[in-house]
C-alpha positions in Angstrom: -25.3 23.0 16.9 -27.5 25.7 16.7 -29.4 28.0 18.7 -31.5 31.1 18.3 -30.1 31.3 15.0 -26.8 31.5 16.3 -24.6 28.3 15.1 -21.7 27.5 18.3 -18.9 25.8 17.6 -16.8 23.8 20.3 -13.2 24.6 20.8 -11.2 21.8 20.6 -7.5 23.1 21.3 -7.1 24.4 24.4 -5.6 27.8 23.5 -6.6 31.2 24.3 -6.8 32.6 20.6 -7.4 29.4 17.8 -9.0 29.2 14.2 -9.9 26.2 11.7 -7.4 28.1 8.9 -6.0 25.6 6.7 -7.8 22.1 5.3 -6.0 18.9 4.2 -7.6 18.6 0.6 -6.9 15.7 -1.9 -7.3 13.3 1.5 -10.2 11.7 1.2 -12.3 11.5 4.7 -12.2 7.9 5.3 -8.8 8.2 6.3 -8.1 7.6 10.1 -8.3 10.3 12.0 -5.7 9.5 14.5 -2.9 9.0 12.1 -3.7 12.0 10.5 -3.2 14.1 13.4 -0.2 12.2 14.4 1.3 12.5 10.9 -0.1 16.6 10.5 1.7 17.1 13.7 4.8 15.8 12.9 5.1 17.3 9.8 3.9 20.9 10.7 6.9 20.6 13.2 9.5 19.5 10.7 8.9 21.9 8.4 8.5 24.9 11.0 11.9 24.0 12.0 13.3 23.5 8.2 11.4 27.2 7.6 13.1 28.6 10.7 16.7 27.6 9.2 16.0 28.5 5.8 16.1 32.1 7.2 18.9 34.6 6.4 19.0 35.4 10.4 21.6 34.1 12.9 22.2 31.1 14.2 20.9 32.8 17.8 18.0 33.8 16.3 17.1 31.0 15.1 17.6 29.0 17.8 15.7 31.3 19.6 12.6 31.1 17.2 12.5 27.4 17.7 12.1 27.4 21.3 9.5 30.2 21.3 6.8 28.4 19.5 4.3 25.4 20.4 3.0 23.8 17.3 0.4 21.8 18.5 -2.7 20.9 16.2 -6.3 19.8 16.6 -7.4 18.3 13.2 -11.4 17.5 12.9 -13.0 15.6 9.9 -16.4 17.8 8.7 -17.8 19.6 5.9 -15.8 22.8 4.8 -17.0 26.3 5.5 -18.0 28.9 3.3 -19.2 26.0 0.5 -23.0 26.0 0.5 -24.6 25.1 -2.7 -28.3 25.5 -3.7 -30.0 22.4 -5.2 -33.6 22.8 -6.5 -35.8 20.5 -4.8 -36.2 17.3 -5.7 -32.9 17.0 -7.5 -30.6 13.8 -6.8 -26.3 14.2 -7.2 -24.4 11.5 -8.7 -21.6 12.0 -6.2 -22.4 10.5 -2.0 -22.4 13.6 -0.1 -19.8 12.8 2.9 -17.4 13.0 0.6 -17.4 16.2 0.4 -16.2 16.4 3.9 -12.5 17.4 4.5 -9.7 17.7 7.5 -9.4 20.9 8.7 -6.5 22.0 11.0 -7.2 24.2 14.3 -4.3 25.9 15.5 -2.9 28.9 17.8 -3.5 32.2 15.8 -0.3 33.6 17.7 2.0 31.3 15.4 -0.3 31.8 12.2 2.4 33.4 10.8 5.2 31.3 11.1 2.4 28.1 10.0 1.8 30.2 6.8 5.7 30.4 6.0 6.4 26.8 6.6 2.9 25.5 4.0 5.8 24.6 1.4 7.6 22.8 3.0 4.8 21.0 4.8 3.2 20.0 1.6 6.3 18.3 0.5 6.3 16.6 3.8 2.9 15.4 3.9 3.0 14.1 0.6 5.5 11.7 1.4 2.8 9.8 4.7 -0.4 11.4 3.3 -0.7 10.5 -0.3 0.6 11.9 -3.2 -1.7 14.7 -3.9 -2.3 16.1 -0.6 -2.0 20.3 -0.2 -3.1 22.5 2.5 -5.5 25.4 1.6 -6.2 28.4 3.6 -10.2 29.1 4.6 -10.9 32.7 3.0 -13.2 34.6 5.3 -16.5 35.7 3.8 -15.5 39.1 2.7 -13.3 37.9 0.2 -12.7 38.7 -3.2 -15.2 36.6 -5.8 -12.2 35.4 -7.5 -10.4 33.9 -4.4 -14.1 32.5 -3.7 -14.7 31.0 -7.0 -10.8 29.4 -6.9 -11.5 27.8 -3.3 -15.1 26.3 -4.5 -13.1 25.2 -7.4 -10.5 23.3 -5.3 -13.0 21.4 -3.0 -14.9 20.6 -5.9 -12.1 18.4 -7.1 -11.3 17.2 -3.9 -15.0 15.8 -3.8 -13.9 14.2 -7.6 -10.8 12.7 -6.0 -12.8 11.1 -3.4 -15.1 9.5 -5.2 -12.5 8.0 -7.8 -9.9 6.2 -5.1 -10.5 2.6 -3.8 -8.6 0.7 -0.9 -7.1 -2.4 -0.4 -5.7 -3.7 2.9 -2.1 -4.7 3.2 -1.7 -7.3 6.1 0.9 -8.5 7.9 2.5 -5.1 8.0 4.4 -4.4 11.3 6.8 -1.2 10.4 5.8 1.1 7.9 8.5 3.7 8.4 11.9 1.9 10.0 14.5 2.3 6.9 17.0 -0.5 6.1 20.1 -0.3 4.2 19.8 -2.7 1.5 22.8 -3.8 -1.2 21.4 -3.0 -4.4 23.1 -3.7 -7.9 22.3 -1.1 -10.6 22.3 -1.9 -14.2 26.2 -1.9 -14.3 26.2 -4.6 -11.7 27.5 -1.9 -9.1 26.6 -2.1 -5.3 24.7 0.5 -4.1 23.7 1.7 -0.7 19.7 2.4 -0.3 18.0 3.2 2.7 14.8 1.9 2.0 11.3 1.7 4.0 8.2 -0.3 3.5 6.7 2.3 2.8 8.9 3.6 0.5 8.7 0.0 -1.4 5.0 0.1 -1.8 4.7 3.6 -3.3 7.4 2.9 -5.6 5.7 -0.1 -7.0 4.2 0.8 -10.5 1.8 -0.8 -13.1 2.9 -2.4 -16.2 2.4 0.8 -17.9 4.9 3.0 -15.6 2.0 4.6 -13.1 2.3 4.5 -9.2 0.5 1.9 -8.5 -0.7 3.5 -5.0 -1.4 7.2 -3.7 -1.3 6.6 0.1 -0.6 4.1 2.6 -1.9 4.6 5.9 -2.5 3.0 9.1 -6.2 2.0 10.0 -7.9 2.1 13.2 -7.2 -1.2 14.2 -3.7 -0.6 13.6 -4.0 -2.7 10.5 -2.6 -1.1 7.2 -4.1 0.3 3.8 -3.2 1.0 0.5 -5.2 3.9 -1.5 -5.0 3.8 -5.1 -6.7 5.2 -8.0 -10.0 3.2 -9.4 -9.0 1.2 -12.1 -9.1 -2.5 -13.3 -6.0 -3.2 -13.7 -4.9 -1.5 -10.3 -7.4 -2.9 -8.4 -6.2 -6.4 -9.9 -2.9 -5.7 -9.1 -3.4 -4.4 -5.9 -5.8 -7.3 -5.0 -2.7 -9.9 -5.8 -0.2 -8.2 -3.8 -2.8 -7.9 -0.5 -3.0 -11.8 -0.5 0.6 -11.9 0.1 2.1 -8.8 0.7 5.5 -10.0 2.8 6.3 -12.6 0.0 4.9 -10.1 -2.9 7.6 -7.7 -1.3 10.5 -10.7 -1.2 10.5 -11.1 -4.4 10.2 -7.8 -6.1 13.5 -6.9 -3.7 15.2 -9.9 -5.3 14.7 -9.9 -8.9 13.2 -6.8 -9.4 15.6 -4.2 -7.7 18.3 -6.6 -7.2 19.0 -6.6 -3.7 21.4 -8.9 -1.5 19.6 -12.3 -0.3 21.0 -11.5 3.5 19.6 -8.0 3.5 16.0 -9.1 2.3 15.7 -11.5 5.0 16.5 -8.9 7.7 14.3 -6.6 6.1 11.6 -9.4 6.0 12.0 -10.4 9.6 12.3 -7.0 10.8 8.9 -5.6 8.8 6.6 -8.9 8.8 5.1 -10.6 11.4 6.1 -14.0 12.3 3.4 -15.6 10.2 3.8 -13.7 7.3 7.2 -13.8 7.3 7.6 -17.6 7.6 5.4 -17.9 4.9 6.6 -16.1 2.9 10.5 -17.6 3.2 9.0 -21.0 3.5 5.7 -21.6 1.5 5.6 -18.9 -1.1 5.9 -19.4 -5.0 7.1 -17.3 -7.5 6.6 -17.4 -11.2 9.0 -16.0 -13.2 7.5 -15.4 -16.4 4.5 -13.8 -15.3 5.9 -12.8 -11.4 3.0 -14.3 -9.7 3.0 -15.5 -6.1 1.1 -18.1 -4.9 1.0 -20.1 -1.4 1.7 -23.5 -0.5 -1.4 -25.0 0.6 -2.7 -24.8 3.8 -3.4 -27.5 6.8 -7.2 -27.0 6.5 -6.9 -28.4 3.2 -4.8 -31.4 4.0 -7.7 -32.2 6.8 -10.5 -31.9 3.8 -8.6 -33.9 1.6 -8.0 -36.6 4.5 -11.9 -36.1 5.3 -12.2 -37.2 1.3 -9.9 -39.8 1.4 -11.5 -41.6 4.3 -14.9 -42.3 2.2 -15.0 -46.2 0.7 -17.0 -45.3 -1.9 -14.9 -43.0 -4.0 -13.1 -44.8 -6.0 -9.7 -43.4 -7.2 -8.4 -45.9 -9.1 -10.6 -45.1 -12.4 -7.9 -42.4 -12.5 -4.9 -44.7 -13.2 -6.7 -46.4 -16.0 -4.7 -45.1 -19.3 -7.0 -42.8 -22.4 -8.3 -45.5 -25.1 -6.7 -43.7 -28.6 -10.1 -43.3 -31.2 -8.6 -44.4 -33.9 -11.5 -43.3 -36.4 -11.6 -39.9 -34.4 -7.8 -39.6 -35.3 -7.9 -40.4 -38.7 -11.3 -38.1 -39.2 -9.0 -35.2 -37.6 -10.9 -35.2 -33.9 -8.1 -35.0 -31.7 -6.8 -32.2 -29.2 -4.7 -31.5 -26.4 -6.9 -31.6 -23.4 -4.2 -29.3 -21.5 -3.7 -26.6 -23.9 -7.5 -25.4 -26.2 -5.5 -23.4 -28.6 -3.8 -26.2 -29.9 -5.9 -28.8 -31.8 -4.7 -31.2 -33.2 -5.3 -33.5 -36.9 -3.8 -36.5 -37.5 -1.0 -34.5 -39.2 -0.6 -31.2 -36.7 2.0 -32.1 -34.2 1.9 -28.4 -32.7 0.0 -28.6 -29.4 2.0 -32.2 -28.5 5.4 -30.3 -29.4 4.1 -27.3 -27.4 2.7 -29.5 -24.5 5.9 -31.6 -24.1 8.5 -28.4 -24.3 6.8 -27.0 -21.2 9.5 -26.1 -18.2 9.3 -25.9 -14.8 9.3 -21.8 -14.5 8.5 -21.4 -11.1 10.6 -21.7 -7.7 9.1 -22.0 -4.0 10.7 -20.6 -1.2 13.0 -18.0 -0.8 16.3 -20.1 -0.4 15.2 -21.7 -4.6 14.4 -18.0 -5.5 17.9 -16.7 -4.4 20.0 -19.9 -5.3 18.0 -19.3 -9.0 18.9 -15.3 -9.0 22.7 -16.6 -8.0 22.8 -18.9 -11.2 21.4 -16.8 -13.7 24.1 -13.7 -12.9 27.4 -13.5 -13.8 28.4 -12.0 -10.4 28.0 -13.6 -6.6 26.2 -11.8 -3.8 28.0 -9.5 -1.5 27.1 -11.3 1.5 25.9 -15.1 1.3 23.1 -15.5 3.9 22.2 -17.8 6.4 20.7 -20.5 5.0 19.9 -22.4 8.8 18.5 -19.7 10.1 15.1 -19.1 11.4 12.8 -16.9 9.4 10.3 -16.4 12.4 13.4 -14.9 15.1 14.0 -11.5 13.7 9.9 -11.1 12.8 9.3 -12.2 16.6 12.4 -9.9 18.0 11.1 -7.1 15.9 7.3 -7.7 17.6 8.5 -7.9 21.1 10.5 -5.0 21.1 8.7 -2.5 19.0 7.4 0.2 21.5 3.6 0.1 22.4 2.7 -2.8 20.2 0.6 -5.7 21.3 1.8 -8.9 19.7 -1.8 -10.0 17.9 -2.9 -13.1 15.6 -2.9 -11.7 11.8 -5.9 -12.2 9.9 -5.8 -14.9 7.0 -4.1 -13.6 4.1 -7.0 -14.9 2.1 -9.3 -11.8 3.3 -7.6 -9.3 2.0 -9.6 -7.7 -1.1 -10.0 -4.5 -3.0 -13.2 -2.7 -1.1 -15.5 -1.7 -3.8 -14.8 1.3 -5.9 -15.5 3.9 -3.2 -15.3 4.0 0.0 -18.1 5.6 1.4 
């Protein structure tokens, strides 16, 4: 606010000596706030302490260093200083405004030092909960040099860029982002392997048919609901769209067929990650195409009550249905003919190539996870490490996991059906 000409700025951590110093840029503002500070925090401490034992000091020393300092961060969402840009009036950007905003962090000038030593390795540990592209940069003062100016106007100009060319995508059912899981996983010389493997970890490593990351950040909302940020693009935003409408069973069967993991650890990892809902649909009611890798769900009980609400009226008739096609014999012999289920292949009295086609068709599709993994068992030479429980329950380890998961609140999951790309910004 100002006053008198004199602009006052509150003090949000409660430390004798602080200073807004570094911004989070290449994070675009929409973000939630809280799990920014929660994941800033973290990280600043991890790599303090990775910085401290990089050191060629003692072991006392460093121990020593450790325990001397208190890493605690206040990070605020605003416009960056020291950026003001003249506009002659009456002209109208392409870009929305707010997104130049950026998170700045506040923190104790007393361990400035130690916080500008550790920026490496915090990077690298950022990137890994914060997106793909996220750096800190350090506020120059307003005394310095034109070039270091011109290089930091330069930087939050792209960041503005970035933030305008991201959409999102919400990912539901999600209840443990970071928990790894050893999974069994064959490599291409049918070799078990050992990975430790997160769902977040699964997500980011997801790529489009043309080898790209499919998605720069995952993040927790507000409403403790997750979200995927990925670049604005029709063919990720299509992508992306298919795997929010059923992310638990999107994520069953790219662990089965595409990385090649053991049917017994994908149901623990399933359980363990999902909630109940999603979980038992996706074991139970879930589809999976295997040519074009599509899933699809079983319908739902709201349809059975339409179709029963349908059935119940006198007056439509289904029997006209049963009734078989009259053959057109002057059609046929005048060449009119076609296969009704197939357009591109019509058909003369003497091209046989959309019946052949029609009546070669197979089944390439199995429901449920138990088909999916009995399927993946027949088509490879070798048998599973471990063969899983077929009896089991899908929904006990997905309830387990809710109950006993620290500070959460067992809640109803939205329909699966709502989940959409939001626009091409977010704004």
């Amino acid at each position: 606010m100002a006053q008198g000409g004199i602009i006052l700025e509150v003090k949000r951590l409660q430390v004798l000596r602080s200073k807004k110093g570094l911004l989070l840029v290449m994070l675009p503002k929409c973000t939630h706030l809280q799990y920014v500070q929660e994941m800033a925090q973290k990280c600043l401490i991890k790599a303090a302490d990775k910085t401290i034992d990089q050191r060629q000091e003692s072991n006392t020393r460093k121990t020593a260093a450790k325990a001397s300092y208190d890493l605690t961060i206040h990070v605020a969402c605003g416009y960056p200083p020291n950026n003001f840009e003249k506009f002659k009036k009456g002209t109208k950007v392409n870009f929305n405004a707010q997104n130049k905003q950026v998170f700045s962090i506040e923190y104790n000038t007393d361990h400035e030092q130690l916080i500008m030593e550790a920026r490496e390795n915090f990077k690298i540990m950022l990137r890994e909960v914060c997106g793909r592209k996220v750096f800190t940069q350090v506020v120059p003062d307003e005394n310095s040099s034109p070039d270091t100016m011109r290089r930091y106007k330069q930087v939050l100009a792209t960041h503005l860029a970035y933030s305008e060319c991201v959409s999102y995508v919400g990912l539901p059912g999600i209840l443990d982002l970071e928990t790894e899981h050893e999974l069994r996983v064959k490599n291409k010389e049918n070799d078990i392997e050992r990975k430790e493997m997160s769902t977040r970890s699964i997500l980011m490593g997801m790529v489009t048919p043309d080898g790209k990351p499919l998605f720069q950040m995952i993040a927790r909302t507000r409403d403790g609901e997750t979200e995927g940020m990925l670049p604005t693009d029709r063919g990720r935003e299509a992508q992306a769209a298919k795997l929010a409408k059923h992310v638990a069973s999107s994520l069953m069967y790219y662990l089965l067929f595409e990385l090649n993991a053991d049917p017994s650890d994908i149901i623990e990892f399933i359980r363990n990650n999902f909630t109940v809902e999603h979980a038992k649909i996706a074991m139970e009611h879930s589809t999976y195409d295997l040519k074009t890798k599509a899933v699809t769900l079983a319908h739902s009980a709201d349809q059975d009550d339409e179709l029963n609400e349908m059935a119940a009226e006198e007056w439509i008739d289904m029997s006209i249905l049963d009734s078989e096609p009259v053959l057109n014999i002057g059609m046929m012999d005048s060449g009119v003919l076609f296969d009704h289920d197939n357009d591109e292949h019509s058909l003369s009295s003497i091209n046989t190539a959309g019946y052949m086609a029609r009546n070669s068709r197979t089944n390439t599709t199995v429901t449920g996870f138990k088909a999916a993994a009995q399927y993946k068992n027949a088509t490879t030479d070798n048998t599973p490490t471990e063969q899983y429980d077929e009896t089991a329950s899908p929904t006990e380890g997905a309830a387990q996991a809710q109950s006993n998961s620290p500070g959460t609140v067992p809640q109803e999951s939205p329909p699966l059906a709502s989940a959409s790309v939001v626009g091409a910004t977010k704004k």
